[in-house]
N, CA, C and O of each residue as an XYZ file, in Angstrom:
504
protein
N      13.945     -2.835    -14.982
C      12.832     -1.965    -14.666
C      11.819     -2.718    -13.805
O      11.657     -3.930    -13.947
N      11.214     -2.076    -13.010
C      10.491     -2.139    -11.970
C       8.783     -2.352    -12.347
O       8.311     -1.246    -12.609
N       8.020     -3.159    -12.418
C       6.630     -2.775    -12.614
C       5.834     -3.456    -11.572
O       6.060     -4.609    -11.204
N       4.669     -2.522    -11.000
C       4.034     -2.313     -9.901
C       2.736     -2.672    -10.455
O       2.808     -2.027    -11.501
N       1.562     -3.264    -10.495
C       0.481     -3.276    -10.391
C      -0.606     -3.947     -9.098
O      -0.573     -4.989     -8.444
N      -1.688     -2.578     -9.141
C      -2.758     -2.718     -7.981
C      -3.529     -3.284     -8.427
O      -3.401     -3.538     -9.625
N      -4.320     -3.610     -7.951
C      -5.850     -4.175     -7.749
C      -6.478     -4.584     -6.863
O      -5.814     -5.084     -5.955
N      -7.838     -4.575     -6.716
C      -8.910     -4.646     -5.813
C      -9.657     -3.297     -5.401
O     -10.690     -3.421     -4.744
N      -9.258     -2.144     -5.703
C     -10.003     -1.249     -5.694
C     -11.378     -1.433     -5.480
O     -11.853     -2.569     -5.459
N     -12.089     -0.393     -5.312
C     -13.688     -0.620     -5.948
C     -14.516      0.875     -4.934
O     -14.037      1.836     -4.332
N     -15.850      0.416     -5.167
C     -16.792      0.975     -4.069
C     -17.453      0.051     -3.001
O     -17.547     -1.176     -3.036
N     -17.866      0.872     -2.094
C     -17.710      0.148     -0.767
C     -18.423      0.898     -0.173
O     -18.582      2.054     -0.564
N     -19.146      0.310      1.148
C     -19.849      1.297      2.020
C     -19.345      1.162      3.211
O     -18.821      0.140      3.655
N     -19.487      2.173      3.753
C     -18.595      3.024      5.255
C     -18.812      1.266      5.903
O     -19.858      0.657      5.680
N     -17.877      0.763      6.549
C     -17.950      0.122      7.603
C     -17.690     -1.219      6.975
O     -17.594     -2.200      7.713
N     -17.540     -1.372      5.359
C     -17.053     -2.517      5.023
C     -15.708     -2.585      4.858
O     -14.892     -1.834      5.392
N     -15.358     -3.942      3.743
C     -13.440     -4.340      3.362
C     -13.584     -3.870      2.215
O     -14.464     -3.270      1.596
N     -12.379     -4.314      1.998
C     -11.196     -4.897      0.723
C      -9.907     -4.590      0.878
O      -9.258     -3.733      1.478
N      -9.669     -5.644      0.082
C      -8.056     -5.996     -0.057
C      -7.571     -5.463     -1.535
O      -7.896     -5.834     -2.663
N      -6.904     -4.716     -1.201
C      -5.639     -4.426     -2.378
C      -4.532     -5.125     -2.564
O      -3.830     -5.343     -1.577
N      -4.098     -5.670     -3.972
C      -3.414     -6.189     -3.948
C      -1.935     -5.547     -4.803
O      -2.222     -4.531     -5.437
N      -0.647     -5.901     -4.907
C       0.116     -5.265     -5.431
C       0.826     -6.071     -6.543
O       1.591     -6.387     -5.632
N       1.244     -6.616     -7.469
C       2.259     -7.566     -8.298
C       3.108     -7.011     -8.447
O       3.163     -5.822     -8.761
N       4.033     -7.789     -8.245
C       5.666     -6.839     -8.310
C       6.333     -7.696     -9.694
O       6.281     -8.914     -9.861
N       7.015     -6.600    -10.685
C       8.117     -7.932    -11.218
C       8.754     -7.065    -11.577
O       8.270     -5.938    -11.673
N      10.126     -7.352    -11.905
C      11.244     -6.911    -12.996
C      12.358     -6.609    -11.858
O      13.010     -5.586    -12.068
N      12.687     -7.354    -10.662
C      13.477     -7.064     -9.375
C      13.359     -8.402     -8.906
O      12.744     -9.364     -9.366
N      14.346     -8.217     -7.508
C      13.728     -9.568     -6.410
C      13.355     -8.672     -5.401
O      14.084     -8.239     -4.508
N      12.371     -8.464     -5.564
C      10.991     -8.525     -4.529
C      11.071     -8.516     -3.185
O      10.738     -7.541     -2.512
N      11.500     -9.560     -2.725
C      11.889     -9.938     -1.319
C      13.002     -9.430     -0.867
O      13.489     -9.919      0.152
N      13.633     -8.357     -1.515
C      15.330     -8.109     -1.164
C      14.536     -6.064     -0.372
O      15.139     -5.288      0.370
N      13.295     -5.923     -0.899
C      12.687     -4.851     -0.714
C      11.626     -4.283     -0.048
O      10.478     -4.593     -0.369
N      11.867     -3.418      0.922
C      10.251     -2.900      1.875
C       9.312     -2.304      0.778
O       9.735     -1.825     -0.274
N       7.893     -2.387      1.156
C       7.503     -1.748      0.386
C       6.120     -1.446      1.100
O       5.596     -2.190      1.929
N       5.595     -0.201      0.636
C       4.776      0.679      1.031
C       3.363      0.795      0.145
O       3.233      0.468     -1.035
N       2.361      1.337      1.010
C       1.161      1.899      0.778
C       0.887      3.440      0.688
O       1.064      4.104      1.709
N       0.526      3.968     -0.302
C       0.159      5.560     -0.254
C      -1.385      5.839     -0.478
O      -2.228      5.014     -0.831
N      -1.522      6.833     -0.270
C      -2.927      7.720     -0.888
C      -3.213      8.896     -1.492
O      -2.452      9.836     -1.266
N      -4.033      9.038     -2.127
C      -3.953     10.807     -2.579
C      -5.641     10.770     -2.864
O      -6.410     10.057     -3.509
N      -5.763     12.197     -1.823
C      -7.055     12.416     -2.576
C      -7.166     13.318     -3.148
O      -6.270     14.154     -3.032
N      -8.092     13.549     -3.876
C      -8.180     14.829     -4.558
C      -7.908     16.047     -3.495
O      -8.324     16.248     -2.353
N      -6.889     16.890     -4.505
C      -6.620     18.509     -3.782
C      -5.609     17.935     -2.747
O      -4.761     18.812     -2.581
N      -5.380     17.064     -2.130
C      -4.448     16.853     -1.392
C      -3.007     16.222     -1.716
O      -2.677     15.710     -2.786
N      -2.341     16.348     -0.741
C      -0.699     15.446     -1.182
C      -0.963     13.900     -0.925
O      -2.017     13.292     -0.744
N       0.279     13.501     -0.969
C       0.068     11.813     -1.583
C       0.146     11.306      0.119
O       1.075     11.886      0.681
N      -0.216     10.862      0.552
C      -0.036     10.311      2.063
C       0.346      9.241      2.376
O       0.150      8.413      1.488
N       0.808      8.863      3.240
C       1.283      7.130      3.959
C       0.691      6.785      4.683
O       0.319      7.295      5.740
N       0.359      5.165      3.899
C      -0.567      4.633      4.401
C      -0.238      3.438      5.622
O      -0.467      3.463      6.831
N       0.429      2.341      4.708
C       1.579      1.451      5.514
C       2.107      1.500      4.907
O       2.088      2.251      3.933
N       3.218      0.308      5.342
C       4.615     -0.153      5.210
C       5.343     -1.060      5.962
O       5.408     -0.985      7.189
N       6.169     -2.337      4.978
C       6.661     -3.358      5.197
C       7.899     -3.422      5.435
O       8.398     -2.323      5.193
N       8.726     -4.228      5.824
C      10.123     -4.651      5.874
C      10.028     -5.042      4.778
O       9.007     -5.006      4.092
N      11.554     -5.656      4.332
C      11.583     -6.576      3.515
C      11.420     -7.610      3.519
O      11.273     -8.182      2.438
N      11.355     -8.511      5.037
C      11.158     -9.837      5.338
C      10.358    -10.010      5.824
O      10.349    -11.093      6.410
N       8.885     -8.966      5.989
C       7.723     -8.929      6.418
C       7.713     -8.861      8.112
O       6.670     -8.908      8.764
N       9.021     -8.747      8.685
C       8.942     -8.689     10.041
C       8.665     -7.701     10.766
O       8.265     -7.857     11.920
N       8.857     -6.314     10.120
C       8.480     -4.935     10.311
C       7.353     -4.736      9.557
O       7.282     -5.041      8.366
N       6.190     -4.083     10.393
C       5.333     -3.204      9.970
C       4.834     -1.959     10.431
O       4.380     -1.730     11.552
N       4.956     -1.153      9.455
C       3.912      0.360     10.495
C       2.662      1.036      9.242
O       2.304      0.909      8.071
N       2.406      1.720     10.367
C       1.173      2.498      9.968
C       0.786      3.693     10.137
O       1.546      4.252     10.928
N      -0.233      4.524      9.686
C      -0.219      5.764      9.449
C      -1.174      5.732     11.015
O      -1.679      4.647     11.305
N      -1.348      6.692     11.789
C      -2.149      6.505     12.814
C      -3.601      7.029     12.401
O      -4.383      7.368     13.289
N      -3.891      7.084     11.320
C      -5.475      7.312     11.003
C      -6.108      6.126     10.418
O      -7.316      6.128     10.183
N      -5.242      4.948     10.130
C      -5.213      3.680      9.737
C      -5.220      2.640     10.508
O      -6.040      1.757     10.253
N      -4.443      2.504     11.478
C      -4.099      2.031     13.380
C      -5.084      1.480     13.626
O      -5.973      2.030     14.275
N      -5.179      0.252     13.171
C      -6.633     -1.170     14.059
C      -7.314     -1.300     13.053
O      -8.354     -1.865     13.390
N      -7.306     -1.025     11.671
C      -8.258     -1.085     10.562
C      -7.705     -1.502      9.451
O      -8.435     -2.182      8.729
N      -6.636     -1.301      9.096
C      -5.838     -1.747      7.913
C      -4.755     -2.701      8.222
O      -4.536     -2.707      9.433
N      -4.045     -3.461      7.598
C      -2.937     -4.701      7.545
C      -2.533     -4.735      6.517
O      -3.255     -4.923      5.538
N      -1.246     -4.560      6.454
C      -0.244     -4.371      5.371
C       0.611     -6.165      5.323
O       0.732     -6.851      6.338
N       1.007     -6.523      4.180
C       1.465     -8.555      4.440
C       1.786     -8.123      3.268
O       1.337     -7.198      2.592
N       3.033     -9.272      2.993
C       3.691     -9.743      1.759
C       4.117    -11.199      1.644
O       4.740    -11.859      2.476
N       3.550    -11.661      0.168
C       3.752    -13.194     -0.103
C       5.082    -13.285     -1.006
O       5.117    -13.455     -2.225
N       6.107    -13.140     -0.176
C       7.261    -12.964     -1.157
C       7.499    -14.221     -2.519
O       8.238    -14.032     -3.485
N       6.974    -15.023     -2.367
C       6.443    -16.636     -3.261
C       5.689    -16.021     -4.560
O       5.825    -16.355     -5.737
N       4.797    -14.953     -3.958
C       4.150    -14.894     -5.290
C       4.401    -13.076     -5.763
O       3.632    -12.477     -6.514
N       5.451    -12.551     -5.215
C       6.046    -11.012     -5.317
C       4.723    -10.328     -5.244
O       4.333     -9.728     -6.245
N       3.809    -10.359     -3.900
C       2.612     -9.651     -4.209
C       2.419     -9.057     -2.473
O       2.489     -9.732     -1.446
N       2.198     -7.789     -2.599
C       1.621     -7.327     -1.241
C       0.866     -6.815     -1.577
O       0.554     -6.290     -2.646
N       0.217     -6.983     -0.061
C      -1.357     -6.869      0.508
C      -1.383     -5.457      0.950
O      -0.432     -4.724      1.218
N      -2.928     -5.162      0.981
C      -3.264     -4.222      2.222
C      -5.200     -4.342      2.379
O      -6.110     -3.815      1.740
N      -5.171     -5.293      3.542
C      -6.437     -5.608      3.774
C      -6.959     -4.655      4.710
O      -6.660     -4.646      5.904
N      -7.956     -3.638      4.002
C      -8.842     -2.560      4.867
C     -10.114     -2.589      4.797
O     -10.896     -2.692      3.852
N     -10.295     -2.441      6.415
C     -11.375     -3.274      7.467
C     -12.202     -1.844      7.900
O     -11.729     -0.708      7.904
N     -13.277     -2.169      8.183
C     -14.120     -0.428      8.454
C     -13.741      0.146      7.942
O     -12.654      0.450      8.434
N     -13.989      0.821      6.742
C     -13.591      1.758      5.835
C     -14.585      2.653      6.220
O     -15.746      2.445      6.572
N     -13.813      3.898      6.072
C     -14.815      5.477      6.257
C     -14.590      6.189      5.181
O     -13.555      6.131      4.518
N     -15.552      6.901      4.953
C     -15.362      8.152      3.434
C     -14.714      8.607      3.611
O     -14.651      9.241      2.558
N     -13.398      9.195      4.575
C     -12.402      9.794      4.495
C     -11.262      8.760      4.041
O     -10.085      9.116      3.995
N     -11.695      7.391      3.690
C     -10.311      6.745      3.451
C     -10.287      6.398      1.602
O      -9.480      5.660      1.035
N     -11.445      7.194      0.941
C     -11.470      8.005     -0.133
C     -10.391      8.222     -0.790
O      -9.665      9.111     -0.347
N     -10.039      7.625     -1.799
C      -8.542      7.962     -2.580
C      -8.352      7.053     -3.138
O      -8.858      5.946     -2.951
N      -7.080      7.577     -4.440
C      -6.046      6.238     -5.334
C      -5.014      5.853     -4.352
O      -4.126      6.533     -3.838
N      -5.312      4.677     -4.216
C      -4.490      3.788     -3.234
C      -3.035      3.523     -4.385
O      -3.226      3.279     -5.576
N      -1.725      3.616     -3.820
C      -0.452      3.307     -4.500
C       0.195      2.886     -3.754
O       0.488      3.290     -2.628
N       0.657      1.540     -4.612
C       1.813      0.740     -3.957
C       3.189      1.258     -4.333
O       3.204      1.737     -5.466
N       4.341      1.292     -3.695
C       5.540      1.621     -3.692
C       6.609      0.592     -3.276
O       6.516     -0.258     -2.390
N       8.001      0.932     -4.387
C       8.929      0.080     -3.877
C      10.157      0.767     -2.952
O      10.180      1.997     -2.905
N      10.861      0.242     -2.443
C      12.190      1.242     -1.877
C      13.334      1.132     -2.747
O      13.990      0.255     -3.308
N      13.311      2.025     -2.662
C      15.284      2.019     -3.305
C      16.035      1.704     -3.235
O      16.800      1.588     -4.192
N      16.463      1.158     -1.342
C      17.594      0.778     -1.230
C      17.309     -0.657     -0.726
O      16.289     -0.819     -0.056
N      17.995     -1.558     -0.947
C      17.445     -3.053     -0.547
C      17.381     -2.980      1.385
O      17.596     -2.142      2.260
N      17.070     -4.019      1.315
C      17.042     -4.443      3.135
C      16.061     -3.583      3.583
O      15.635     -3.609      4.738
N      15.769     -2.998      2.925
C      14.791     -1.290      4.159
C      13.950     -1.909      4.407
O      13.579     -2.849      3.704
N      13.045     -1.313      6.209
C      12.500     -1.798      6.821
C      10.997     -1.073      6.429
O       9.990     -1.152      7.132
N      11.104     -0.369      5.161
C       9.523      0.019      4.851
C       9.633      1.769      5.600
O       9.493      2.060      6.788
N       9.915      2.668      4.478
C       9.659      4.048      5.241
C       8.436      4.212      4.988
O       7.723      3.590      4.202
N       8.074      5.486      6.003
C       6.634      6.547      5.968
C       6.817      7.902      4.555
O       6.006      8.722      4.123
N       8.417      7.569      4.145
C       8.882      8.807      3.484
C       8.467      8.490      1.869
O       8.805      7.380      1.458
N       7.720      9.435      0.878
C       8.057      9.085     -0.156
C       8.766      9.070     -1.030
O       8.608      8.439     -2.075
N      10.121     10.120     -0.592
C      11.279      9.709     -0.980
C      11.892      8.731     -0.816
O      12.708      8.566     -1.723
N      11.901      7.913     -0.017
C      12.348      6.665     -0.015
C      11.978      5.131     -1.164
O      12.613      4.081     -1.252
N      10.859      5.526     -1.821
C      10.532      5.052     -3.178
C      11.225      5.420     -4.364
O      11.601      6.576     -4.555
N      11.361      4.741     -4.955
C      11.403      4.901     -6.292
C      10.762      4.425     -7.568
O      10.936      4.767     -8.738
N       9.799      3.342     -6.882
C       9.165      2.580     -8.044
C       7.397      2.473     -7.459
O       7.001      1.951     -6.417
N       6.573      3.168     -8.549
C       5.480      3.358     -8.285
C       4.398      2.568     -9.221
O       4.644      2.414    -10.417
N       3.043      2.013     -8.563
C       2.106      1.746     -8.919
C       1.424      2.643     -9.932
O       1.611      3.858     -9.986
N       0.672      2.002    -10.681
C      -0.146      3.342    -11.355
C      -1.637      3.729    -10.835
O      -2.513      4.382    -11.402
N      -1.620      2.935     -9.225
C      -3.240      3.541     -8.493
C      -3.893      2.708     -8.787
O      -3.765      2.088     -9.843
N      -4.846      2.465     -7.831
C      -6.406      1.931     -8.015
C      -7.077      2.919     -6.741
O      -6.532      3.434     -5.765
N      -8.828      2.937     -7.324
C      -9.468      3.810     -6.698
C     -10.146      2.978     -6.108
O     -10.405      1.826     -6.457
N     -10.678      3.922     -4.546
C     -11.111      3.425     -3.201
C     -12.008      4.455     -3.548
O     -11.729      5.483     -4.165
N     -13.458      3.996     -2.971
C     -13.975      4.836     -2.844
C     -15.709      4.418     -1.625
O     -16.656      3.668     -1.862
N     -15.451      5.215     -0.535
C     -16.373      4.356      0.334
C     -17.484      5.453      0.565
O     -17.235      6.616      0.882
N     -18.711      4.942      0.369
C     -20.024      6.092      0.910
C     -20.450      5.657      1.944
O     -20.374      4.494      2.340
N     -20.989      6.666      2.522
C     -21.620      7.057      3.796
C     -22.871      6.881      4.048
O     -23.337      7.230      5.133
């Protein structure tokens, strides 16, 4: 079994950071892409980034594009997602995700997960 935990959440004001962090265990880690989601209230769960498995691939959601950075320390089974100018629309439980199938280069899909975080909250004022 798979367990996911976030942290770094918090509150924040429009135009500052933070880094989320992810702990991975009960797998090898490094054999797996793994992803960033969101959900805000009333809405569906969204994509945020996403990794390769060997950290050589990365993408991003294009409302994210120059502000966020997705990294993985496969040494310590922990990925990142360091977000830079934060705006009240980036408002939400941030979730880390694993992939299903090894080698993957990190989908946008959330079917392509199978192993989920239990959230931490973002929350930035204006």
């Amino acid at each position: 079994q798979v367990q996911l935990i976030e942290s770094g959440g918090g509150l924040v004001q429009a135009g500052g950071s933070l880094r989320l962090s992810c702990a991975a265990s009960g797998r090898t880690f490094r054999s797996y892409g793994m992803g960033w989601f969101r959900q805000a209230p009333g809405k569906d769960r969204e994509f945020v980034a996403a990794i390769s498995w060997s950290g050589g691939r990365t993408h991003y959601a294009d409302s994210v594009k120059g502000r966020f950075t997705i990294s993985r320390d496969n040494a310590k089974n922990t990925v990142y997602l360091q977000m830079n100018s934060l705006k009240p629309e980036d408002t939400a439980v941030y979730y880390c995700a694993a992939e299903q199938s090894a080698y993957g280069s990190g989908s946008a899909s959330v079917y392509a997960y199978n192993y989920w975080g239990q959230g931490t909250q973002v929350t930035v004022s204006s």
